[in-house]
C-alpha positions in Angstrom: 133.4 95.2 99.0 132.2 91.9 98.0 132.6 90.8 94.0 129.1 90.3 92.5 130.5 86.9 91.4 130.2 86.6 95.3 127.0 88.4 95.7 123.2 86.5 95.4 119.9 88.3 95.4 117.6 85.6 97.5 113.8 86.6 97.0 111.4 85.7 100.1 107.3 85.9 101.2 107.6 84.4 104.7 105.0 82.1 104.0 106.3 79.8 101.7 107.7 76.7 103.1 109.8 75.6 100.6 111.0 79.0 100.6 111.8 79.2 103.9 114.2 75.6 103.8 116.0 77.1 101.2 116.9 80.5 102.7 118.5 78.2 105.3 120.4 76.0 103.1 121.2 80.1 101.0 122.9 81.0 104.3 124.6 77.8 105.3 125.8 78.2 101.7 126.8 81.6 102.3 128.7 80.8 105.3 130.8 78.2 103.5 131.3 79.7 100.6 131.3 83.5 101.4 128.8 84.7 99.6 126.6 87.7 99.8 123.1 86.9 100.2 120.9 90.4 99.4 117.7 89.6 100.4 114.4 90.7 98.5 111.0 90.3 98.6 108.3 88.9 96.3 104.9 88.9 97.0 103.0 85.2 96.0 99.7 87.3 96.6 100.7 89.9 93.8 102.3 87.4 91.7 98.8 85.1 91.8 96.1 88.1 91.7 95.0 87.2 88.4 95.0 83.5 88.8 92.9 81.1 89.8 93.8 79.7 93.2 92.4 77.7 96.1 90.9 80.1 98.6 93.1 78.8 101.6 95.8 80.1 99.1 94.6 83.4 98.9 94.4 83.5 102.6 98.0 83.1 103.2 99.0 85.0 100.5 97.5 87.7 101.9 99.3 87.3 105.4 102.2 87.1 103.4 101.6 90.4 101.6 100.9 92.2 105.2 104.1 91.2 106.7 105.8 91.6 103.7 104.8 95.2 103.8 106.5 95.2 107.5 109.5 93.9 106.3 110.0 96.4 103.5 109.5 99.2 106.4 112.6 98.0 108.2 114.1 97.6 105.1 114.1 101.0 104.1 115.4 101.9 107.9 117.8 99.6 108.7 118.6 98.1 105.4 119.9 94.3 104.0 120.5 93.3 107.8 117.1 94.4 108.6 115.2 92.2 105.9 117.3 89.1 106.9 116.6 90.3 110.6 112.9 89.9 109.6 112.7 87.4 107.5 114.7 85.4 110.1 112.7 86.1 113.0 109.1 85.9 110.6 109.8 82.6 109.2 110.8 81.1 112.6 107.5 82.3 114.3 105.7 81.4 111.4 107.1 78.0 110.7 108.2 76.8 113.1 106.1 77.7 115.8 103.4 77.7 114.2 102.1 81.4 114.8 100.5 83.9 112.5 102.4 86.8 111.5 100.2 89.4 110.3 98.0 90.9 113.2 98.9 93.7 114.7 99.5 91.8 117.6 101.8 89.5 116.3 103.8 91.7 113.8 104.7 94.3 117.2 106.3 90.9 118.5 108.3 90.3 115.7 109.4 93.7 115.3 109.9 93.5 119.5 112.0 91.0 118.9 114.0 92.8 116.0 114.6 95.5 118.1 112.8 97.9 115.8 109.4 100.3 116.9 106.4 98.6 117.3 105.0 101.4 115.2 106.3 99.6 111.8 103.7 97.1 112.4 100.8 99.5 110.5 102.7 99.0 107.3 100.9 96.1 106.9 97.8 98.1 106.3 99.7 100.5 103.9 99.8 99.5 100.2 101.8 102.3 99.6 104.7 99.8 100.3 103.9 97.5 97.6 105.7 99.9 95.4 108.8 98.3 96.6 107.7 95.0 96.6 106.8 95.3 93.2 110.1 97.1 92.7 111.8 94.1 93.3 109.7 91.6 91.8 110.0 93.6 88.6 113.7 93.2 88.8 113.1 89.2 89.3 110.9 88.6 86.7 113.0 90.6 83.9 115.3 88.0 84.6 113.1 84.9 85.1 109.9 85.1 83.8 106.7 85.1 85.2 105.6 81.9 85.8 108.3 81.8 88.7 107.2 81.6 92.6 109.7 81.1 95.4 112.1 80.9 96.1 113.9 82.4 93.3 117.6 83.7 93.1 119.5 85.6 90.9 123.2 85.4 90.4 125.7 88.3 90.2 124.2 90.9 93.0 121.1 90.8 90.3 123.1 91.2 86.9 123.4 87.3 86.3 121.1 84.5 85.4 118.0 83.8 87.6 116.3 80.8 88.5 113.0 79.5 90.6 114.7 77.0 93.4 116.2 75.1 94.8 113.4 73.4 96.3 114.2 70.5 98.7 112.9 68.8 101.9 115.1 68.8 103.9 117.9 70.6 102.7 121.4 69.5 102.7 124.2 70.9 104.9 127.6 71.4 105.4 129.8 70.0 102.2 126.2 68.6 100.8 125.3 71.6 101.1 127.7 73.6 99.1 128.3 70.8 96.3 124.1 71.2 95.8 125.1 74.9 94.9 128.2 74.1 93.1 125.8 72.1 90.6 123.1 74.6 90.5 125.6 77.3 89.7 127.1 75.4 86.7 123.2 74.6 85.7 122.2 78.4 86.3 125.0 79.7 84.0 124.2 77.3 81.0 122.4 79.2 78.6 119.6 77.2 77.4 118.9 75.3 80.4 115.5 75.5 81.4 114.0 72.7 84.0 114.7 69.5 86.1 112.0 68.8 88.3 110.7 65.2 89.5 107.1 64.7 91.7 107.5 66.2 95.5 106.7 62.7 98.1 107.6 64.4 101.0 106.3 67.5 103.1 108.1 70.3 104.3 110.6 69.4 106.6 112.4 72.6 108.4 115.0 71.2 110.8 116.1 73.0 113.6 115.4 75.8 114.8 116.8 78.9 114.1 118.1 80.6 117.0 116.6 84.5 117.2 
C-alpha cells in the first residue's frame, strides 16, 4: 500500500490544455519519484455555470462535461486505471490530434480503444453522472477554494494541502522535472502561501505524443 505522503489526487477535464501538459509532467513525476497519482475529475463547465464566459468557452466546456460523464462510467467499472486509461487516450485524441471527443461517434472510439463497451459512450447524455463529478469537485474545492480551474492537486491521497497548477508550456522532464515538484511541494506545504504567477507569452505546447 502506498503512504499518502506518496499518494496525489490529480484533478482533469480533458479539455484543458494546460491541464493536459501537466498530467504529463504529474506522471513523469510519478515515475521518478514513485508517487501515486489518483486521478479525478472536475468539470470547467460546472465550475463556470454561473459566470460570465466567452461563448466558444461554453462550447468546450460542454464537450468536456460529456466526455467527462464517460470517463466517470469507466471509472466506476474499472476504477483509478480506468480514469488514467481515459484521460490518457481523451487527451491524446483531443490534443494532439486534434479530434473532438464528445459525439457518439468519437467517444465509442475512445472507449474502443480502451478496451471498454462501446455502450458507455451514452453517459455523456446522462447527467445522472454529474453526481460524481460534483463528488469530487466538492472534495477539491473544500481544500482550495473556488476560484480554482485546472489543473489542481491535492497532496496526501486528498488529506493534504491543495493547489491550482503547475501550469507550464512545455513542461520540464526528467531531473527538471522532479526538482519543479520538489519546489512546489515545499511551496504547497507552507501555510500561508497563496500565489506566484507571472503573464503567460507562449501557447500550449504538448510534446510528444503519448503512446495509446
Amino acid at each position: 500500500m502506498v503512504a499518502k505522503k506518496n499518494t496525489v489526487d490529480f484533478y482533469w477535464d480533458p479539455v484543458c490544455p494546460w491541464c493536459w501538459i501537466t498530467s504529463r509532467w504529474m506522471i513523469d513525476v510519478g515515475r521518478q519519484k514513485r508517487i501515486q497519482v489518483n486521478w479525478k475529475l472536475f468539470s470547467l463547465k460546472i465550475i463556470n455555470a454561473k459566470r460570465d464566459i466567452p461563448e466558444p468557452y461554453k462550447t468546450l466546456h460542454a464537450m468536456g462535461l460529456k466526455a467527462l460523464r464517460v470517463a466517470a462510467a469507466v471509472g466506476k467499472a474499472d476504477g483509478n486505471d480506468g480514469l488514467a486509461k481515459m484521460y490518457t487516450i481523451m487527451g491524446t485524441r483531443y490534443h494532439h490530434d486534434e479530434k473532438d471527443i464528445d459525439t457518439p461517434e468519437d467517444l465509442a472510439k475512445i472507449l474502443e480503444t480502451g478496451g471498454y463497451p462501446a455502450d458507455l459512450a451514452t453517459a455523456a447524455n446522462e447527467p445522472q453522472w454529474d453526481n460524481a463529478i460534483q463528488a469530487d469537485m466538492d472534495r477539491a474545492l473544500a481544500k482550495v477554494g473556488k476560484d480554482v480551474g485546472v489543473p489542481l492537486i491535492v497532496l496526501d491521497g486528498g488529506d493534504g494541502p491543495g493547489f491550482f497548477g503547475p501550469v507550464c508550456s512545455p513542461a520540464p522532464t526528467g531531473e527538471a522535472a522532479v526538482a519543479l515538484w520538489d519546489a512546489i511541494i515545499v511551496a504547497g506545504r507552507t501555510p500561508g502561501f497563496y500565489e506566484l504567477k507571472r503573464t503567460r507569452e507562449t501557447e500550449p505546447r504538448f510534446g510528444k505524443r503519448p503512446k495509446i
